[in-house]
N, C-alpha and C positions, 0 to 999 in steps of 0.2 A: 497436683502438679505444681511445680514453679509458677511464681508469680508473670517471670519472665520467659515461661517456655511458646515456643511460637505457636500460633492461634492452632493451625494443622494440629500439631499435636495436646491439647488439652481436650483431651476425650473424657473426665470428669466436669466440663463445663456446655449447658446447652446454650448458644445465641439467641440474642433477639431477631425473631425472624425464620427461625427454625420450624419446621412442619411436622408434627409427631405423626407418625406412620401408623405405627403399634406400638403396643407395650403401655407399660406405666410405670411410674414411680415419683417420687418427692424432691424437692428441692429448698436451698435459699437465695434469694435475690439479693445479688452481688449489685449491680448498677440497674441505672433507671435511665430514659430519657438519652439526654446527648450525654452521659456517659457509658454508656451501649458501645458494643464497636459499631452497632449500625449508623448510632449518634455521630460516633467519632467519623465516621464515613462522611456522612454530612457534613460535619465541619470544614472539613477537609473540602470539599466541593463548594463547600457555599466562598470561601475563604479563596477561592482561586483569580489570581491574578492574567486576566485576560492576554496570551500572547497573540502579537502583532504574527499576522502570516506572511511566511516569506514574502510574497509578491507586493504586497501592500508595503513591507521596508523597502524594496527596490524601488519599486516607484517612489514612493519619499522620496528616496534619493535624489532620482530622475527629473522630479519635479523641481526639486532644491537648484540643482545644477541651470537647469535652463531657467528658475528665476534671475537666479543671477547673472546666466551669461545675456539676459535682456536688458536687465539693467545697465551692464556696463557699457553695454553696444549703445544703449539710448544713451548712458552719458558722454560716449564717444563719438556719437553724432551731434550733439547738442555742441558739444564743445570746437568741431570742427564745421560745422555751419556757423555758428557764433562768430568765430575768427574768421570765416570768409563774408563776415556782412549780411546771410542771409536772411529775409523775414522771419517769424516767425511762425508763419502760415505753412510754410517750407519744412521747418521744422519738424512742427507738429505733423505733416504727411510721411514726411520720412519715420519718424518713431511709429507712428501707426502703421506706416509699410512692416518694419521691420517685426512688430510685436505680431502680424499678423503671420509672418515669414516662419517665425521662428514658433508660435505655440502651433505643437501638433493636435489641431480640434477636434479631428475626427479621434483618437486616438482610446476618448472613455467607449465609443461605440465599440470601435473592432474589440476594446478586451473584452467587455464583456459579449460580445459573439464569437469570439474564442473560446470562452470559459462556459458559455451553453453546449457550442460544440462538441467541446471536449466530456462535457456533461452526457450527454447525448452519447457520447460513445462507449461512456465507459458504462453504461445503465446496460448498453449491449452486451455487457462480458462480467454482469451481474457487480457493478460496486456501484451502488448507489449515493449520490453526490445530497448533503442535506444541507451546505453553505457551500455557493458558488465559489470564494475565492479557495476551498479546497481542493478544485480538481489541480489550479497548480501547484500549491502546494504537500500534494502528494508526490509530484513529480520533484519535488526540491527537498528532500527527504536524506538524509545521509545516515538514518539511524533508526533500525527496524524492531520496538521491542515488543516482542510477539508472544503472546501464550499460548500455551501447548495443546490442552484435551481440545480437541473439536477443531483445532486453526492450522497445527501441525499433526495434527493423528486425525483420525477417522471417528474418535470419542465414541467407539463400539470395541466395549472389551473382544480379544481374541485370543484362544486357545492355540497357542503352537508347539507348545512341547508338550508331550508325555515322558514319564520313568518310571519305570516300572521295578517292583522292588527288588530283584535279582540285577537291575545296573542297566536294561535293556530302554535306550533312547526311540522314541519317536517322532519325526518332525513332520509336523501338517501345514498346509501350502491353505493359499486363502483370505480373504483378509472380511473384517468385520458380519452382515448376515448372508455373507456368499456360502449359500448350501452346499457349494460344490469343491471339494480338497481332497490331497492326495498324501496319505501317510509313508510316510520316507524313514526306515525301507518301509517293502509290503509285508504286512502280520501276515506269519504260517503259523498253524499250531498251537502250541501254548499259549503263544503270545498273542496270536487273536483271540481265546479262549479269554485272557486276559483282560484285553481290549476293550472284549463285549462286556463284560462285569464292571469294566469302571467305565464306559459309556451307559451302562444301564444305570449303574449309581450316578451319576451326574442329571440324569432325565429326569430320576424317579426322587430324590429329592429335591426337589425341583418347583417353585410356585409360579413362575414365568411362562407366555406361551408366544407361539409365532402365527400372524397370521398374514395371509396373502397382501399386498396393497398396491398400489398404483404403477409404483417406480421398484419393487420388487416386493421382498421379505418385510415384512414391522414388527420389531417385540416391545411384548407388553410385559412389564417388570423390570424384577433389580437385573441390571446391565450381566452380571457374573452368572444367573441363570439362563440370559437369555443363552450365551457363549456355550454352557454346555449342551442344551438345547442345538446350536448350530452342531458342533463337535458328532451328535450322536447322527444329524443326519448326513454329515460326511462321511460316519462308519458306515451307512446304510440299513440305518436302525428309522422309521415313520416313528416321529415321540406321539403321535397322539394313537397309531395302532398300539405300541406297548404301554402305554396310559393305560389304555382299556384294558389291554388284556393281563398285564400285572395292576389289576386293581390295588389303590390305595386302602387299605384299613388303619393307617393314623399316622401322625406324624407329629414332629416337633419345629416350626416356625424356625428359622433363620434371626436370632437375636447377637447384636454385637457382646454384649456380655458373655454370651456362651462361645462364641466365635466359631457356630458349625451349627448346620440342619440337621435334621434325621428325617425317614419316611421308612413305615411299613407294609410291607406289601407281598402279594401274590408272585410265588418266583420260581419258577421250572418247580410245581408241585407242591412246592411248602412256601414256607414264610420268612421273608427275611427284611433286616434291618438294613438301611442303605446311609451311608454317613456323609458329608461333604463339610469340609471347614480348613482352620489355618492349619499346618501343616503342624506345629507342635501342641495342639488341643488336639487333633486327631490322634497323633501318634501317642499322646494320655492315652487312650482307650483301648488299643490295639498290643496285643498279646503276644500275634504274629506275624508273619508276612510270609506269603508261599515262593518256596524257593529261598528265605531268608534265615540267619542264624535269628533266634530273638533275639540274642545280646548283640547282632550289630544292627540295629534297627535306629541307634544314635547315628549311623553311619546317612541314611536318611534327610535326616536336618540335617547336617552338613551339607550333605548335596542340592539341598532347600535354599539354603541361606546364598550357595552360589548362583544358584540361578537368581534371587532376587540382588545379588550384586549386581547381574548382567542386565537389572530391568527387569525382572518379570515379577507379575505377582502372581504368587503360587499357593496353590490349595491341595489340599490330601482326601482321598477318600478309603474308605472301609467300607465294612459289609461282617454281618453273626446269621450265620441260621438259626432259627428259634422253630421249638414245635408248637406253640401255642402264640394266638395274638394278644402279645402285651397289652393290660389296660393301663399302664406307665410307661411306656416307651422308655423315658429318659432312668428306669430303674436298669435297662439292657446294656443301655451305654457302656459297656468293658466287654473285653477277650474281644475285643474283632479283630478281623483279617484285614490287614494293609492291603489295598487293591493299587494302589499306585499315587503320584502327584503330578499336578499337570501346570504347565507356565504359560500366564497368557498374559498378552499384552494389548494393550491401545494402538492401533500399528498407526506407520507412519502413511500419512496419507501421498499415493506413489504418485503426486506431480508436486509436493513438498520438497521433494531434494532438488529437482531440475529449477524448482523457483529460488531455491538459496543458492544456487548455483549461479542462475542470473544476476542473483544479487552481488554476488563476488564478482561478479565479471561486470556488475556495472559500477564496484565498489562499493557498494553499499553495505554495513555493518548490521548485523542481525543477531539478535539476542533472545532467549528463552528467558519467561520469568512467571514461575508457576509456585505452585504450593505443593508440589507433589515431593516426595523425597530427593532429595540431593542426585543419588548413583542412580535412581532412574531418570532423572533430568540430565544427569552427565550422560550416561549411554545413549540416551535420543539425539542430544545435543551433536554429538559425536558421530552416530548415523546420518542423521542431516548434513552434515558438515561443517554446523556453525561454531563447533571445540575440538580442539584435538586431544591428542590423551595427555599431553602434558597441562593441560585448563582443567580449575581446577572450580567446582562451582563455590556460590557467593551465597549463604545462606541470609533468611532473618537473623540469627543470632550474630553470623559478620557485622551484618548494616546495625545494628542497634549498637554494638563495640564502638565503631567505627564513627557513628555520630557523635559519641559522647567525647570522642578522642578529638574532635575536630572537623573544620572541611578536608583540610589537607588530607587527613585520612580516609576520607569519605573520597573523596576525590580519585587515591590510586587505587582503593579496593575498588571501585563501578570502572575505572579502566583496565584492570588487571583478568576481568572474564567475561564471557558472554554468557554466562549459563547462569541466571539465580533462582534460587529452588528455595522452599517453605518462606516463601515471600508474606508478609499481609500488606493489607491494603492501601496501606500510609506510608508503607514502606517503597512500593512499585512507585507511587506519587515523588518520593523522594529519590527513587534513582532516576527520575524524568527529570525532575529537578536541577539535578546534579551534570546530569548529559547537557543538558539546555543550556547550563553557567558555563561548559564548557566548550562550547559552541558548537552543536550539532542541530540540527533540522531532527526533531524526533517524530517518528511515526508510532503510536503505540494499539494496541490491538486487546481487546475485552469484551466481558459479555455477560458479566454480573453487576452486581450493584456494588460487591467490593470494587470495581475498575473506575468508577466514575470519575474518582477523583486525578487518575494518571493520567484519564481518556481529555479530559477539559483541560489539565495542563501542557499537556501536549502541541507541538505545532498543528499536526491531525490524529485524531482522535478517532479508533474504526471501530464501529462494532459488529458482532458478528449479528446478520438476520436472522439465522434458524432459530441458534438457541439462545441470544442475547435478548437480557430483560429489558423491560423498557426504561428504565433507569437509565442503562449502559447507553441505548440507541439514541436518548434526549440530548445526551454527554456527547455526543460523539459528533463529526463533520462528515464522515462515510457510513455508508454501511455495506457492509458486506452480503450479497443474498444470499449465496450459497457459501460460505462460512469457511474457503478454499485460501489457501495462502498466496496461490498460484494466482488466484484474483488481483490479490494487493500487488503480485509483482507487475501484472497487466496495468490496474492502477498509475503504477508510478511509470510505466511506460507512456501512457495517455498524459499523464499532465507532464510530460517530459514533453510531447510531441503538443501542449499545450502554452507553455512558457516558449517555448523554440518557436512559436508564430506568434505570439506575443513580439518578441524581438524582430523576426522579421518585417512584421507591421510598423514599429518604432524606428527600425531602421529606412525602412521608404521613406516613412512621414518627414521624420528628423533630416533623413539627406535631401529629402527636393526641398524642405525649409530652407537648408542648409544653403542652399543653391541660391533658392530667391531670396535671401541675403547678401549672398556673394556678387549675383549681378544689380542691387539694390548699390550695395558699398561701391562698386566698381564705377556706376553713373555717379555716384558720390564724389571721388578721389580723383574723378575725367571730367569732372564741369559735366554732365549728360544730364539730360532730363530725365524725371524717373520714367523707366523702362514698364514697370508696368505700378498701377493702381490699388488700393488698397483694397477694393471691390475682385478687380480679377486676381491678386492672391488666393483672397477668399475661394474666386469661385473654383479655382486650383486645386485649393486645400482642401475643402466642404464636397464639391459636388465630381468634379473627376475622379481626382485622386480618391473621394470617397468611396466611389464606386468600386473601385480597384482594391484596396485595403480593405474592405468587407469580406471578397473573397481571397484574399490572401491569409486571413485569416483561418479559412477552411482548408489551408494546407494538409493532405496527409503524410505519413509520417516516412521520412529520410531513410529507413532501414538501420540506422547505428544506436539507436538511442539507448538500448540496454549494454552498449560495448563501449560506453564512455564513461568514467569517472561524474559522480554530482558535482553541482558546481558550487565551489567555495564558500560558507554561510557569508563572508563579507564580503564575496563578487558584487560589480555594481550590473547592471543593465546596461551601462556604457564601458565595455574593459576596452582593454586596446584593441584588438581585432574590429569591435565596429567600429573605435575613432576614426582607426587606418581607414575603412570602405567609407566611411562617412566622409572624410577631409576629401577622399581621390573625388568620388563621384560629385560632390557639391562640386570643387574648384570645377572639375570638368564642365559638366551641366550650367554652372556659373558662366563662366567665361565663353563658352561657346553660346551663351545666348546672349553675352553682353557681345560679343564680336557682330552676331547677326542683328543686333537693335543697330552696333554702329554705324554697319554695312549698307542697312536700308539708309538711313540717316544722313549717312556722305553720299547714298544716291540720290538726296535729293527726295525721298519721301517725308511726308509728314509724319508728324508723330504718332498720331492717328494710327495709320497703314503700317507704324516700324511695331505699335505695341501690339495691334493685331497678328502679326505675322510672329512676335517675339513669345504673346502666349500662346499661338498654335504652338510654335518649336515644343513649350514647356508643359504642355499636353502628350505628345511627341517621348518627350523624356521618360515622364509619367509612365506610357504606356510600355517603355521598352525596361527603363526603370525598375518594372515589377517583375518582370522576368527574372533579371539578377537578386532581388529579395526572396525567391525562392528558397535558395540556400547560403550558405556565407562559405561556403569549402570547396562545394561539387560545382563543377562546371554546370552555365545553362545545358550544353549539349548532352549532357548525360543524362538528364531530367527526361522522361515522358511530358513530353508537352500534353498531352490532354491526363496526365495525371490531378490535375484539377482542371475540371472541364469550366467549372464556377468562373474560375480566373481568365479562360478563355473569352467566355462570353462578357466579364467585366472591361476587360480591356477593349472589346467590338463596341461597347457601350460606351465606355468613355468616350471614345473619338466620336461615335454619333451624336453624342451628347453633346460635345461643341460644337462640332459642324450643325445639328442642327438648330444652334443657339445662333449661329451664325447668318440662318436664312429666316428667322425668329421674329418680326418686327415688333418692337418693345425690348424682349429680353438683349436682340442687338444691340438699340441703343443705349441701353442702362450697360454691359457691358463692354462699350465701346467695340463690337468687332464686326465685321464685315466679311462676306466669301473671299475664297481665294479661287486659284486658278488650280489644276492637277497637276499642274507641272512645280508651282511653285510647295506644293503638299509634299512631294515627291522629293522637292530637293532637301523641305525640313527634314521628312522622316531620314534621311540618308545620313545629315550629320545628327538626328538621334541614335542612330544605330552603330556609331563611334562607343557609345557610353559601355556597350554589350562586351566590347574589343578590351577598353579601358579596364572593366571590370573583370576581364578573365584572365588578363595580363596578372592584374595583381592578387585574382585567386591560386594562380601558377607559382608566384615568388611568391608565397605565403606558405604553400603548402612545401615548396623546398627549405626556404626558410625555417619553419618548424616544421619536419617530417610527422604526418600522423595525426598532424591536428585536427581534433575536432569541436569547434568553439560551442 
């Protein structure tokens, strides 16, 4: 073979790492060591450049932005106390008010009980989470590249056509070791006569067996034996009653070099030879075919060659009666009778299409990248839905052109299809690469040791649990249990509904920060006295609002999350939609609690009694506050309130929690607060319950504003 022919096809070369089944024969060692392709694998993995996970760049961000908006606010206060003369005892409380204001503390808590939750749930629907910041990162995904045997098929060969040599079609219903199928149409006559003769030659040369287990059927052997094996007992043929009763008397092993079995055996009275292999080493052997010209017997491979356009991979059988048992079997091999050829496939696994389906509908971009032949990667591809018949697949032999021409051409070929077929393994690494530079969120999916190295480049890295080595499973941030694709769309459902309380947690923290800044500045720019303490901030931020932001956290999930596009690779965590709810609700919350510090103040209360009553109000907020962090689109009203019962009971807690700090002796007086009366509780909750009116007002002009939005 070529130097350059792709790995798939150099079938005069054994790998390092390869398992000899049977057989023998002689070799010379081309490479050693790391130059192996298992070497080469290695390098490739060890050589990988750690990506940053989506979440962990957002927050960078998040965290960047509120360094500096502290900064400038302390140098904004500094400068304007300065000019008014004040100590600098003053100073310093106000910068410590405000730095307290503004860092969201609780905020590394809630993600990462977010990101267990989410954990937690997805273990429930078999993907197994093996680095925390992957659950959200699954959900921020915009690019699915997925491989085929075992992730998008059922990786259980199946027989569904027959053709029989006279031109007569049979199609069988069924899929992988379902015993149970229905031949379309139904054999009368000849053609069941037929039937049974290459259902019997399929059994009887045959090394594989089927035996009962747990979760149904289990075969033991090569994948292609077990299929006929299934085949014969849809005819309603027991393979292990005619085992016995056409006893075997010799046969010939199954070697790729010969590219076909034989068996001899006991057959209605006499002896006969039963052949199974590729359809033009069979049809070498065969004389004739009943029902058939011999001279059109090329007509055959022609009809061979089209079904494996369509996908299938197809095998021929024969049959000689012999009156004596061959002690050379392989001396009989000529004049047999064409019994027919049958197409079988890897079928698709049936909750595979409705999952790429989702994906389309959540936008998200889904790619095959296998090593199997090209036209049977495009026809799967095609069935799933992830190509249509004008896509056109991307081979190893493209990508290797394609590098040496540049990136730019590297670049339009891995955008020009979703389907790449006789991939190797450096290769899959380098179209992740290449997606990655051009800015997609990659998801990629494997289960060998050739994956390793695309699984680690990757943003997440999945591998399959069934039958994924441990190589692959070390490599990877998920794993898959049951090895379902249908899983991963679940997946990215969960860390969608993972990052989505992420924000909303950010958004409570950041806006009642927001606030107690706003009524900070406000006693600032009015001559006031500060309103409240840098201690009750804290206890604000830490212990109320703590409460409340743990289970907001445990939000379940809105209902849209697979009917929204992903979000942007260079979305911030602050776009415009939370600025908007962020600016309304601080000014609001702001101002109305600087109006009630005033109020008490001009009546003549101490300041004592205005900040006590000013952090109840901002308790108050808090609790109604969390309500509208629910969602950023849907009205509170539409929500099930006990749709988190958590959040319920947090918010009964918060307010006990200061109230009973209030009747607390110690925690009182380090907190400065004191009871109140129940009329005067009643009158704060009423103007907290403004913020609810506030914030639906401008979930209604948002949602007109941009019709359809779903942030």
């Amino acid at each position: 073979m070529p130097d350059d022919a792709p790995l798939g096809d150099r079938s005069d070369v054994c790998f390092a790492g390869t398992v000899i089944m049977n057989g023998r024969g002689e070799g010379a060692v081309l490479a050693t060591g790391a130059t192996t392709e298992i070497g080469r694998i290695a390098a490739d993995f060890g050589a990988d450049d750690e990506v940053k996970p989506p979440l962990l760049q957002r927050i960078g961000q998040f965290t960047l932005r509120i360094t500096y908006g502290i900064l400038v606010m302390v140098a904004l206060i500094f400068l304007i106390t300065v000019l008014r003369g004040d100590d600098l005892a003053t100073v310093f409380m106000l910068g410590v008010a405000l730095a307290v204001s503004a860092i969201p503390e609780g905020l590394p808590a809630a993600m990462t009980i977010a990101l267990a939750i989410g954990m937690r749930r997805m273990a429930h629907r078999n993907v197994i989470i093996r680095r925390l910041l992957a659950v959200e990162s699954l959900g921020s995904c915009t690019y699915i590249a997925s491989d085929k045997t075992g992730t998008l098929t059922v990786n259980e060969m199946t027989i569904r056509r027959i053709i029989l040599p006279d031109g007569a079609v049979f199609e069988i219903s069924g899929e992988g070791l379902d015993l149970h199928g229905r031949f379309t149409p139904q054999p009368q006559g000849v053609d069941s006569d037929r039937l049974d003769m290459l259902c019997h030659a399929g059994l009887l040369a045959n090394e594989a067996e089927l035996e009962p287990g747990e979760d149904g059927w289990e075969g033991r052997g090569d994948g292609v034996d077990v299929a006929f094996l299934v085949l014969a007992s849809k005819f309603g043929l027991q393979y292990a009653h005619e085992r016995s009763r056409c006893q075997q008397l010799g046969s010939i092993p199954y070697e790729s070099a010969q590219a076909s079995a034989a068996s001899v055996n006991r057959y209605a009275g006499g002896y006969e030879i039963f052949v199974k292999g590729s359809v033009e080493r069979v049809l070498a052997m065969c004389s004739c075919a009943r029902g058939v010209d011999p001279g059109k017997l090329q007509r055959l491979e022609e009809q061979a060659n089209e079904l494996a356009r369509s996908g299938y991979r197809v095998l021929a059988l024969a049959h000689r009666r012999v009156e004596i048992v061959p002690a050379e079997p392989h001396e009989f091999l000529n004049d047999l009778e064409f019994i027919g050829m049958v197409g079988m496939l890897d079928p698709l696994r049936p909750e595979a299409i409705t999952a790429v389906q989702d994906c389309k509908d959540a936008q998200i971009k889904v790619a095959m990248i296998t090593g199997d032949h090209p036209q049977t990667a495009r026809v799967l591809a095609m069935q799933l839905g992830i190509a249509d018949a004008a896509m056109q697949p991307v081979t190893g032999a493209h990508i290797r052109q394609a590098m040496a021409s540049g990136a730019a051409a590297m670049r339009e070929l891995v955008n020009s299809t979703r389907v790449f077929a006789r991939i190797e393994p450096h290769q899959k690494k380098q179209i992740v690469e290449q997606l990655i530079e051009a800015g997609e969120f990659v998801a990629v999916t494997g289960d060998g040791v050739n994956d390793a190295p695309a699984l680690s480049q990757a943003h997440v890295g999945i591998a399959m649990g069934l039958r994924g080595t441990d190589v692959a499973r070390e490599s990877a941030d998920i794993i898959i249990a049951d090895d379902h694709f249908a899983s991963i769309v679940e997946g990215i459902k969960q860390g969608r509904i993972v990052y989505s309380n992420i924000r909303k947690v950010i958004f409570l923290l950041v806006s009642t920060g927001a606030a107690e800044i706003v009524l900070v500045l406000l006693s600032l720019l009015f001559g006031m006295p500060l309103p409240l303490f840098p201690l009750q901030l804290l206890w604000l931020n830490l212990v109320t609002n703590g409460v409340q932001h743990i289970a907001l956290a445990m939000e379940p999930e809105e209902g849209h999350e697979l009917r929204r596009p992903p979000r942007a690779p260079d979305e911030p965590i602050f776009n415009r939609l939370m600025i908007e709810r962020v600016l309304v609700n601080a000014v609001v919350m702001g101002c109305l609690a600087f109006a009630v510090f005033t109020w008490q103040m001009n009546a003549g209360a101490t300041e004592a009694a205005a900040r006590n009553l000013t952090l109840l109000l901002m308790v108050l907020f808090e609790n109604v506050h969390v309500l509208n962090s629910r969602s950023e689109t849907v009205s509170v009203f539409r929500q099930g309130l006990f749709g988190n019962r958590f959040l319920i009971f947090a918010i009964l807690g918060a307010q006990a929690i200061h109230i009973a700090a209030m009747y607390t002796p110690g925690l009182s007086a380090i907190l400065q607060v004191e009871p109140v009366t129940l009329l005067q509780w009643a009158q704060l909750l009423m103007i907290a319950l403004v913020l609810i009116a506030v914030d639906e007002l401008h979930k209604r002009w948002h949602r007109r504003v941009i019709p359809g939005n779903q942030a």
